[in-house]
C-alpha positions as CSV (number, residue, x, y, z in Angstrom):
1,X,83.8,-13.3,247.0
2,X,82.8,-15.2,249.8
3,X,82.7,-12.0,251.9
4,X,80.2,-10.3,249.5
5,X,77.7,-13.6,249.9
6,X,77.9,-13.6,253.6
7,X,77.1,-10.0,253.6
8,X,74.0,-10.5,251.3
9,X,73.1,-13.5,253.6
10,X,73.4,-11.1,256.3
11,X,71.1,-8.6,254.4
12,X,68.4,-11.2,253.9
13,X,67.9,-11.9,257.3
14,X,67.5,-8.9,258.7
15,X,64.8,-7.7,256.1
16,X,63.3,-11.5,257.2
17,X,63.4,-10.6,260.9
18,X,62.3,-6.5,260.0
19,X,59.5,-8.4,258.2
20,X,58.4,-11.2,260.9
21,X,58.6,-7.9,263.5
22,X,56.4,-6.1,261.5
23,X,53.5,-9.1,260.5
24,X,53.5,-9.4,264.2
25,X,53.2,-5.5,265.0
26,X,50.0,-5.5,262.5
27,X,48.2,-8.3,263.6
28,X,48.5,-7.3,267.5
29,X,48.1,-3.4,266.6
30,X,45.0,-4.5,264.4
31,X,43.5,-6.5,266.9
32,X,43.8,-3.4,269.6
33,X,44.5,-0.4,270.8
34,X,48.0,1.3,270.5
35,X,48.3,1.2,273.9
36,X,47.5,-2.1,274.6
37,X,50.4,-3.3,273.1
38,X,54.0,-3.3,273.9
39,X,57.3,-3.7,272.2
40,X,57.6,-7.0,274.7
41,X,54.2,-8.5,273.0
42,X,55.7,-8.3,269.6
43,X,59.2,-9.4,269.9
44,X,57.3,-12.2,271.4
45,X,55.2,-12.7,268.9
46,X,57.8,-12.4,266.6
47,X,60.6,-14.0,268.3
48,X,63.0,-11.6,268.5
49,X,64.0,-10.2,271.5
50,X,62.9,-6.2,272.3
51,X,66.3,-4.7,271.6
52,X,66.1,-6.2,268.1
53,X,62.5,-4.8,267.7
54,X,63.9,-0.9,268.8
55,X,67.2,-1.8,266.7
56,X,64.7,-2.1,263.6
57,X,61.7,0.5,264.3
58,X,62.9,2.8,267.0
59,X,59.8,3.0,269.0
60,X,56.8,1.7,269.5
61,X,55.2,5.0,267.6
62,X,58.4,4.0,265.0
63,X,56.9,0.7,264.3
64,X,53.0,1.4,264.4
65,X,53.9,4.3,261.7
66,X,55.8,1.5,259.5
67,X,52.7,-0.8,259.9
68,X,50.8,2.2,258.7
69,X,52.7,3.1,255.8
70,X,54.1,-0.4,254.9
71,X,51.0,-2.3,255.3
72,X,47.5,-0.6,256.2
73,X,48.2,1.9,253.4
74,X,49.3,-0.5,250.5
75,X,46.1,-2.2,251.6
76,X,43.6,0.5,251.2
77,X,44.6,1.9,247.7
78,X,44.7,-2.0,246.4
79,X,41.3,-2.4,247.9
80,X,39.4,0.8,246.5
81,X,41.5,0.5,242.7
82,X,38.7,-2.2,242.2
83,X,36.0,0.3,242.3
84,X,34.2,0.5,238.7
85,X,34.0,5.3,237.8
86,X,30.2,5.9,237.5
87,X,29.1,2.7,239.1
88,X,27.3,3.2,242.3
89,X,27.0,0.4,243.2
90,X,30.6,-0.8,242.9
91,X,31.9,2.0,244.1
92,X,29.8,2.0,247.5
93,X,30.9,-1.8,247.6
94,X,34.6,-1.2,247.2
95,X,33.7,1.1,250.0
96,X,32.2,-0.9,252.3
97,X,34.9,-3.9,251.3
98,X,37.7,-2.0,252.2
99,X,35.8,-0.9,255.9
100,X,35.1,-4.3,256.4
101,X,39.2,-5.4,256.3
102,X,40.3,-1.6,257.6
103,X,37.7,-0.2,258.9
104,X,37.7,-0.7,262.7
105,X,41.9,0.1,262.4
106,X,41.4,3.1,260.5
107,X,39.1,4.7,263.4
108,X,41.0,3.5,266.3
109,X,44.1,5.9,263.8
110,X,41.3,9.1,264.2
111,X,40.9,8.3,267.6
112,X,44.4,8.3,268.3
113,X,45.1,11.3,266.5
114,X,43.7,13.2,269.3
115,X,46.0,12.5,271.4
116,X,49.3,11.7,269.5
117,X,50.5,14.3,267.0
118,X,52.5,11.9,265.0
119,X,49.2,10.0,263.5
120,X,47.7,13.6,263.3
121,X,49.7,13.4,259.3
122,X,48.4,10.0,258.3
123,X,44.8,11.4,258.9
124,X,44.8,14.2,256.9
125,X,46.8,12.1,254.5
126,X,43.8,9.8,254.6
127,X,41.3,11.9,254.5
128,X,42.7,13.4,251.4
129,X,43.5,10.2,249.7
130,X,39.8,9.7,250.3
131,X,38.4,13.0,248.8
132,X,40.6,12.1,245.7
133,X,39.3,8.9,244.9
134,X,35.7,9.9,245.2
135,X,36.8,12.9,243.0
136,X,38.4,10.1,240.8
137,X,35.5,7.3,241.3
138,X,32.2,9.9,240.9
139,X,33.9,11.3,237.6
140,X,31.5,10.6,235.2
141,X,28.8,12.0,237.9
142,X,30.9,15.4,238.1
143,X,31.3,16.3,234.8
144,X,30.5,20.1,234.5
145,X,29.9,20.7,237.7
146,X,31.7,23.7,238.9
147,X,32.8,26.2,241.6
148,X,30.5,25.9,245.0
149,X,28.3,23.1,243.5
150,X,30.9,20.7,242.6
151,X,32.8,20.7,246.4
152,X,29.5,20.9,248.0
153,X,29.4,18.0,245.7
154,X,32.7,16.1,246.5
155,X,32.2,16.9,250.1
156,X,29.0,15.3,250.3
157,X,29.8,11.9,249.1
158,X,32.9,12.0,250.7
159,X,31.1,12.2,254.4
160,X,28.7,9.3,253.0
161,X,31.6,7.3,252.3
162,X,33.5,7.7,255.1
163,X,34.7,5.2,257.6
164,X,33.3,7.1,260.6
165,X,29.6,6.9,258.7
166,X,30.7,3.1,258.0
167,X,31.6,2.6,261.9
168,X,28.1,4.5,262.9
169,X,25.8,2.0,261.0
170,X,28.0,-1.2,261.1
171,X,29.2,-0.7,264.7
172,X,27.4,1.6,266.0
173,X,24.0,0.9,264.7
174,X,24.7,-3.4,264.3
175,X,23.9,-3.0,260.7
176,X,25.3,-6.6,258.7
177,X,27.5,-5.3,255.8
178,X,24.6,-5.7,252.6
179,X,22.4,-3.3,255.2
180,X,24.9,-1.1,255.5
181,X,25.6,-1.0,251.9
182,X,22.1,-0.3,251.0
183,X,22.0,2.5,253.8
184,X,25.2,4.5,252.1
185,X,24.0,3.8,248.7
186,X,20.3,6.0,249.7
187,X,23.1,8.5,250.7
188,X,24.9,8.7,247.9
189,X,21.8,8.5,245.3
190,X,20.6,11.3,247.8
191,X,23.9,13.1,247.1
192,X,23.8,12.1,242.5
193,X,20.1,13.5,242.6
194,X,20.7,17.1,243.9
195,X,23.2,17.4,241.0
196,X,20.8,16.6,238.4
197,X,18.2,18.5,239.5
């Protein structure tokens, strides 16, 4: 009996340290680039050594996937399931909430899909998780749309609610975040009005 405790104590601390490895791996990975920061910064910042963080993740590539999948992801789809179908104006809000916390991390993951084919997945898988929930969000808008007109449709708001657009006019541009709202809601009402004419 006492065997089965110690191993269950044993469990438990090594999802505690896996945890503490990770928190540390986000916050330094969200503050830079990928290659800014080594397995060295985040043992230390999680105070472990750097065998324990390989022991755990791997790899440096190992761990910022985890991050990725275990936290960024999670992140994103709790962020956007706040967005109101129909509503424009939530819906571009949900958008620009969610760029605001993810946005700068989600284009440095572009960016380094370019050069490391292991991200290359997570981008298409994001930009396809993004296509479905503006198919899922702009429902009520495409109702009977069909064939050619409804992707030109999709694809449209899509690009205006895209983190790249987001970056251009918040980064890019130094709009403040209600600017930046207003601009991507002119694009979007842009996009609704070709479908009702």
């Amino acid at each position: 009996m006492a065997r089965r405790y110690e191993m269950a104590g044993r469990t438990a601390a090594m999802q505690r340290t896996r945890e503490a490895i990770l928190d540390a791996a986000v916050d330094l990975f969200d503050a830079g680039w990928f290659d800014e920061v080594t397995l060295g910064d985040v043992a230390a910042r999680a105070a472990v050594s750097q065998q324990t963080v390989v022991n755990h993740f791997g790899s440096k590539i190992g761990l910022y996937l985890a991050g990725v999948s275990e936290r960024f992801v999670p992140e994103v789809v709790a962020l956007r399931a706040r967005a109101v179908p129909g509503d424009v104006a939530s819906i571009v809000a949900t958008a620009v909430d969610d760029y605001e916390r993810t946005g700068d991390g989600a284009f440095r993951i572009i960016v380094l899909a370019e050069r490391l084919e292991e991200l290359r997945q997570i981008v298409e898988g994001g930009h396809r998780s993004h296509r479905a929930w503006v198919e899922r969000v702009f429902a009520p808008q495409l109702t009977g749309l069909r064939g050619r007109r409804r992707e030109r449709t999709v694809v449209l708001l899509a690009a205006a609610l895209d983190v790249s657009l987001w970056k251009r006019l918040r980064r890019d541009e130094g709009l403040d975040e209600d600017a930046t709202a207003e601009h991507l809601r002119v694009l979007v009402d842009g996009v609704l009005a070709t479908v009702a004419a």
